[in-house]
C-alpha positions as CSV (number, residue, x, y, z in Angstrom):
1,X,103.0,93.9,107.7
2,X,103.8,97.3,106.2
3,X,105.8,100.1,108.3
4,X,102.4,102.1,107.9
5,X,100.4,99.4,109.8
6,X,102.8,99.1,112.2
7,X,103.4,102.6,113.2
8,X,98.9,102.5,113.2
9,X,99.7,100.2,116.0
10,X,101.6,101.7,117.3
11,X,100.4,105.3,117.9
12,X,97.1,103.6,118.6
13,X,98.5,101.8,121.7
14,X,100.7,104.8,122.5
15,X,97.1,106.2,122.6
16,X,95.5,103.8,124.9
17,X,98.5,104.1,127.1
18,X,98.4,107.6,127.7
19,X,94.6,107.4,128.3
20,X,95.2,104.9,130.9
21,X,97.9,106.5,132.3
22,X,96.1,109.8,132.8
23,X,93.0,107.9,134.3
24,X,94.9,106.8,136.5
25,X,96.6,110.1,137.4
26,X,92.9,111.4,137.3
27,X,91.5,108.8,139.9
28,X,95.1,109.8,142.1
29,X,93.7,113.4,142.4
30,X,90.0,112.8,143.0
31,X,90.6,110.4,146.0
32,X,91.0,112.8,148.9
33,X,88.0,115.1,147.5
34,X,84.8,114.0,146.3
35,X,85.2,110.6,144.5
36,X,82.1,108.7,144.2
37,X,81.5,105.4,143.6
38,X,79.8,106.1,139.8
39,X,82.7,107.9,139.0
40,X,85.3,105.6,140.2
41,X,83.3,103.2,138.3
42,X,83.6,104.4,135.2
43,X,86.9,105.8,135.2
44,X,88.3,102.1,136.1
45,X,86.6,100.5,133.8
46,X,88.5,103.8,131.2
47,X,91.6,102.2,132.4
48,X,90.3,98.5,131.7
49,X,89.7,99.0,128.6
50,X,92.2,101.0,127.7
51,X,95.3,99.1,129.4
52,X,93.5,95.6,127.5
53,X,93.3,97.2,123.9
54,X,96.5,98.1,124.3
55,X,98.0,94.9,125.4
56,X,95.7,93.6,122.5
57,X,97.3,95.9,119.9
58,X,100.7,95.0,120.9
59,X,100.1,90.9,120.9
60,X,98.8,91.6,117.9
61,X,101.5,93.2,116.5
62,X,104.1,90.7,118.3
63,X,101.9,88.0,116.4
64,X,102.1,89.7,112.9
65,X,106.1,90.3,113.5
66,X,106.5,87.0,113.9
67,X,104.8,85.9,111.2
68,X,106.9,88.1,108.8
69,X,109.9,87.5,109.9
70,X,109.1,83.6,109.2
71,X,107.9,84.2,105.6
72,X,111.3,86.1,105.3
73,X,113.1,82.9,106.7
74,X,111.1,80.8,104.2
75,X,112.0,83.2,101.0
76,X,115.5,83.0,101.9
77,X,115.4,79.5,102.2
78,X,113.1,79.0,98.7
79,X,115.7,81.6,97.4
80,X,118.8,79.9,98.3
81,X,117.4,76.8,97.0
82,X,116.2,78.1,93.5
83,X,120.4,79.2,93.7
84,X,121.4,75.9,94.2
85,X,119.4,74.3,91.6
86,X,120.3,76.7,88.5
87,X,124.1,76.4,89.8
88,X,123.4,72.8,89.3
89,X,122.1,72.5,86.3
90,X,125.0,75.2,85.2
91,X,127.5,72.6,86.1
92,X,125.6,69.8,84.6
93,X,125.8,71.6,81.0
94,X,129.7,71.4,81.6
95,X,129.7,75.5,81.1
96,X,133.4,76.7,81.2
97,X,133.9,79.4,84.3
98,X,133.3,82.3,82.0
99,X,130.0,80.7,80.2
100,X,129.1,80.4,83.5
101,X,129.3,83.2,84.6
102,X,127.5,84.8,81.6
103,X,124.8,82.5,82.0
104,X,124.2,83.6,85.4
105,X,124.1,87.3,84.5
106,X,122.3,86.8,81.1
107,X,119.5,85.5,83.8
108,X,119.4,88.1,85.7
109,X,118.5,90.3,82.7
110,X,121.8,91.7,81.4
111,X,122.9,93.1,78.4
112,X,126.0,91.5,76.6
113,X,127.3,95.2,77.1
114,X,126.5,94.7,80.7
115,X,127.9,91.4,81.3
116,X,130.7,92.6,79.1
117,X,131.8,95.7,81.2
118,X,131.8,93.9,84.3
119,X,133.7,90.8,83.4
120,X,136.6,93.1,81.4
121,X,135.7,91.0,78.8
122,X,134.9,92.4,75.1
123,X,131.2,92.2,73.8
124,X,132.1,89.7,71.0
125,X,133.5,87.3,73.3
126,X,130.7,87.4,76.0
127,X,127.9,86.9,72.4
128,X,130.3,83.5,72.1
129,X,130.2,82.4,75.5
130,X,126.3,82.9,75.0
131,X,126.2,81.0,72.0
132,X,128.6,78.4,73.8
133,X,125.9,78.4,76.9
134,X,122.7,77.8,74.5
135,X,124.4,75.0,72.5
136,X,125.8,73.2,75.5
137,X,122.2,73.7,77.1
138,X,120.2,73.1,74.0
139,X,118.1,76.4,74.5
140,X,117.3,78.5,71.7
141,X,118.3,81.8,73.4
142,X,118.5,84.0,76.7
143,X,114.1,84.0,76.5
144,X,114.6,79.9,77.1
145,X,117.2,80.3,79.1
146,X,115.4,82.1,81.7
147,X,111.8,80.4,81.1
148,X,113.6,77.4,82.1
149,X,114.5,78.6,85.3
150,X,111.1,80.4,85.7
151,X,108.7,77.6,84.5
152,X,108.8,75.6,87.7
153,X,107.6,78.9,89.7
154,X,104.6,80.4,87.9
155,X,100.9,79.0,88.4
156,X,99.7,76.5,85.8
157,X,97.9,78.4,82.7
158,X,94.4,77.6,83.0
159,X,92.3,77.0,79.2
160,X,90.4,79.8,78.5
161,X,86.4,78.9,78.3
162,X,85.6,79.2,74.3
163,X,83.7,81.5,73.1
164,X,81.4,79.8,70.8
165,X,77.6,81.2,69.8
């Protein structure tokens, strides 16, 4: 649920609240003078609805909570295991700590500069540790080294209908 729905929810109910609430005060002041029956009527079935809308609106909202916080749960826990299987394989190409460690970054999507600059390495040694990563894995390059991480996660490609006369 996005911070915009929920603060729709709750001004709404805030709404309903205070609509209640003032009936309420309104039926307080009316009840030594002239209150009649129609309009007592009315003005509790005003606070009825009101008061059940907004326990409606905040169940709901309770009920929406909920299930975001368990999709978060179940992206963390989809997330850590997607970690533990490239570490995994990692290990199972017998990659030396600093190929390792350039395979990992060179997966998230950085540069040899990049991976360079925060290992206080030099460029030309990261590029070997890449070439040492691809031959140990026997991947063609960083675009194979990341589809074969990826493959796994993205929908099957469906066969496009021909498009024969």
């Amino acid at each position: 649920m996005s911070d915009k729905t929920r603060s729709r929810y709750a001004v709404i109910a805030i709404l309903l609240i205070t609509i209640t609430g003032l009936t309420i005060i309104d039926l307080i002041f009316d009840w030594p003078h002239t209150l009649s029956l129609s309009h007592f009527v009315v003005e509790i079935a005003i606070v009825l609805v009101c008061f059940t809308l907004s326990v409606y609106l905040i169940l709901l909202w309770l009920a929406e909570r909920r299930q975001a916080m368990d999709a978060n749960d179940s992206l963390h826990t989809h997330r850590q295991g997607l970690g533990s299987r490239i570490d995994q394989q990692l290990k199972d190409w017998r990659l030396t700590r600093a190929e390792y460690n350039t395979a990992v970054l060179m997966i998230k999507g950085l540069s040899h500069k990049e991976i360079a600059a925060i290992c206080g390495r030099r460029e030309r040694t990261v590029r070997q540790h890449a070439v040492a990563v691809y031959r140990k894995s026997g991947l063609g390059g960083r675009a194979q080294l990341s589809a074969f991480f990826l493959e796994d996660l993205l929908p099957p490609v469906e066969p496009e209908p021909s498009k024969e006369a």
